[in-house]
C-alpha positions as CSV (number, residue, x, y, z in Angstrom):
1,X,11.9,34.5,-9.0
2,X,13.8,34.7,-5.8
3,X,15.3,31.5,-4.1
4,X,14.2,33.2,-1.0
5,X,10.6,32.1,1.1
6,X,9.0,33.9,3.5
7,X,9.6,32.5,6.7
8,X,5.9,32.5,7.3
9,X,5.6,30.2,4.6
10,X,8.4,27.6,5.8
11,X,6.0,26.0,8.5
12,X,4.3,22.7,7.8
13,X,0.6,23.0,7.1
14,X,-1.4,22.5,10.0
15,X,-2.4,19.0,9.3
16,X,1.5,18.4,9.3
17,X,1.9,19.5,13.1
18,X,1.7,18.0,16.4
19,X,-1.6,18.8,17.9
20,X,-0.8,20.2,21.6
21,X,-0.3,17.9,24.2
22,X,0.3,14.8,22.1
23,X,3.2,13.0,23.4
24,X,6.5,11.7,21.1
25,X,5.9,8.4,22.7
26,X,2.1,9.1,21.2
27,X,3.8,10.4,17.7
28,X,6.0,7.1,17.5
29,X,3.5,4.2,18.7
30,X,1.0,6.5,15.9
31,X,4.6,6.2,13.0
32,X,4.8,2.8,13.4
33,X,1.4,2.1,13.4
34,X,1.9,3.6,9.8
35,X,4.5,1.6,9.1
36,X,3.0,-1.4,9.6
37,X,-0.2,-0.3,7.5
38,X,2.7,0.6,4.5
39,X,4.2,-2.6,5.0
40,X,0.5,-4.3,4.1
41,X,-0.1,-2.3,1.4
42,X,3.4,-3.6,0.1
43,X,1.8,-7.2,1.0
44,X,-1.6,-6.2,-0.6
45,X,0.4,-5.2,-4.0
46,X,2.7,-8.8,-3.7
47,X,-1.1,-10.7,-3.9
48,X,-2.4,-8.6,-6.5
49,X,0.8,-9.9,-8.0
50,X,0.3,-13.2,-7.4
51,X,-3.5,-12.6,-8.5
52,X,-1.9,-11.6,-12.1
53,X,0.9,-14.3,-12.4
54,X,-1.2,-16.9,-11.4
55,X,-3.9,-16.1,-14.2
56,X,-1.3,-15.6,-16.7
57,X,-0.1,-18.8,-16.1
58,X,-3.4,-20.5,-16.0
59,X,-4.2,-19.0,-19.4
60,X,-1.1,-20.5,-21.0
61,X,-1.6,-24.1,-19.5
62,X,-4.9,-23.6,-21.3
63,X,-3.1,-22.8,-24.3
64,X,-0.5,-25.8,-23.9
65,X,-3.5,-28.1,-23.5
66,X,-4.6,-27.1,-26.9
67,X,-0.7,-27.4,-28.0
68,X,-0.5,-31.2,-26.6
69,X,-3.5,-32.0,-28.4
70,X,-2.4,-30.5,-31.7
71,X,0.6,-32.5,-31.7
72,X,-1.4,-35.9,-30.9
73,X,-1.1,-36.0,-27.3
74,X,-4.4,-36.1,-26.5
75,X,-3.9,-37.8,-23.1
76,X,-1.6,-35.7,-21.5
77,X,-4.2,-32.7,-22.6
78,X,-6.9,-34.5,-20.9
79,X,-4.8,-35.3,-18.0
80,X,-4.0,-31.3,-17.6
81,X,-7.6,-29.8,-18.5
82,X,-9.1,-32.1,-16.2
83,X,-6.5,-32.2,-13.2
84,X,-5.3,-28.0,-13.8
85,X,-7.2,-26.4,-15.7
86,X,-9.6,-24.2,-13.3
87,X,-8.5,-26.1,-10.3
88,X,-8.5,-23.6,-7.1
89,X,-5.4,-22.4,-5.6
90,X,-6.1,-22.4,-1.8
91,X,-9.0,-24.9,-1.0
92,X,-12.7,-23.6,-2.3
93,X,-10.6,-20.8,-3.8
94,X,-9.5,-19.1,-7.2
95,X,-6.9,-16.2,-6.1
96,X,-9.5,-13.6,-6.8
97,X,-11.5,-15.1,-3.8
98,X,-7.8,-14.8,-1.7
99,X,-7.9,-11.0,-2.8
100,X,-11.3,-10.4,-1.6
101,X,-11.1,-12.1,1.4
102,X,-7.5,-10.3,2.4
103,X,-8.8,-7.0,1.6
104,X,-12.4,-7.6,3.7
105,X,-10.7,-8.9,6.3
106,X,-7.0,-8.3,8.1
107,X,-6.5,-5.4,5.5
108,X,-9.3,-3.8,6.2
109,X,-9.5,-4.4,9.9
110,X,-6.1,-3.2,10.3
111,X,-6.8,-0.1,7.7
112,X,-9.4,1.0,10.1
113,X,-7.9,0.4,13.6
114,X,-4.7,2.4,12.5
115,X,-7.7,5.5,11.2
116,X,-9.3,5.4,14.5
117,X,-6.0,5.3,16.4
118,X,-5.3,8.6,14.7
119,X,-8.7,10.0,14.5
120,X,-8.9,9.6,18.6
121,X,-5.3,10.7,19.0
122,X,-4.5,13.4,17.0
123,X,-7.6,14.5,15.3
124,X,-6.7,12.0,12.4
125,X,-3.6,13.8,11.3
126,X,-1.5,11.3,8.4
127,X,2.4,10.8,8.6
128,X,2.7,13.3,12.2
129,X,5.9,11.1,12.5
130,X,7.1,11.5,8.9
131,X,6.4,15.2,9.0
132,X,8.3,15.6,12.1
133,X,11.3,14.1,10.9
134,X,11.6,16.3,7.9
135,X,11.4,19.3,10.2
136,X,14.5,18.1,11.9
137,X,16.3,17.1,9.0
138,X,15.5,19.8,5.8
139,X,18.3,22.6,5.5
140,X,15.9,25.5,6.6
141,X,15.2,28.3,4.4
142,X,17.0,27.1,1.2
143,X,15.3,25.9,-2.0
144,X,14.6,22.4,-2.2
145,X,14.3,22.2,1.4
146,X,10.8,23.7,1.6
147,X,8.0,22.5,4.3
148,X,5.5,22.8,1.5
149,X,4.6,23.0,-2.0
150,X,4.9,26.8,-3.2
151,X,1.4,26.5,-5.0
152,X,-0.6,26.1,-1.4
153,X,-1.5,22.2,-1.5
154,X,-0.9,20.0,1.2
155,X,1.3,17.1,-0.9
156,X,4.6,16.9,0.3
């Protein structure tokens, strides 16, 4: 198989390109809107985290309850089950409730201003800024450097 593409082929896919008339300053207000929505996802990942750690913690305080009363401290176990055990994290809230209420609210506010930014814009094109810049900096032509997969989908 030759290293070679056909120069028709080196072209991003449509839904990779500029629509006509759109601005840079349009393109970069539209990339760092994207940014921002990558940077909450990152966020959104860090609570899910926190969602996890915090249960696995909870689950071995209950276990240490049962380990405090094995070893005669029945008090202290007490103490824990009734002060720890199941207590919320936030006020009124476990940190499945934080979850919901993240991803109902700012996340998905913001999720959906940054679609209809690009849907009214630029017909709802995805990464326009990203796609851009790998134009201007892939070595044209050479393997490796392609503007899209050989086998016609539209990853990249």
């Amino acid at each position: 198989m030759s290293d070679a593409q056909d120069p028709a082929e080196d072209r991003p896919l449509p839904e990779h390109t500029r629509p006509d008339g759109v601005s840079d300053a349009t393109i970069e207000a539209l990339g760092k809107y994207s940014e921002a929505l990558e940077v909450l996802e990152d966020a959104r990942g860090s609570l899910y985290r926190f969602h996890r750690l915090t249960g696995t913690a909870d689950l071995a305080i209950g276990e240490a309850v049962e380990l405090f009363r094995t070893a005669g401290h029945d008090a202290i176990a007490d103490e824990i089950e009734a002060e720890i055990v199941g207590r919320n994290v936030l006020e009124g809230r476990w940190t499945f409730q934080v979850l919901e209420e993240y991803d109902d609210g700012y996340f998905a506010a913001v999720k959906a201003s940054e679609r209809d930014a690009r849907e009214r814009l630029v017909g709802g094109r995805r990464h326009l800024y990203e796609a851009e810049m790998k134009e201007r900096e892939r070595s044209h032509g050479r393997r490796h450097h392609e503007a899209r997969p050989h086998d016609g989908s539209s990853q990249g």
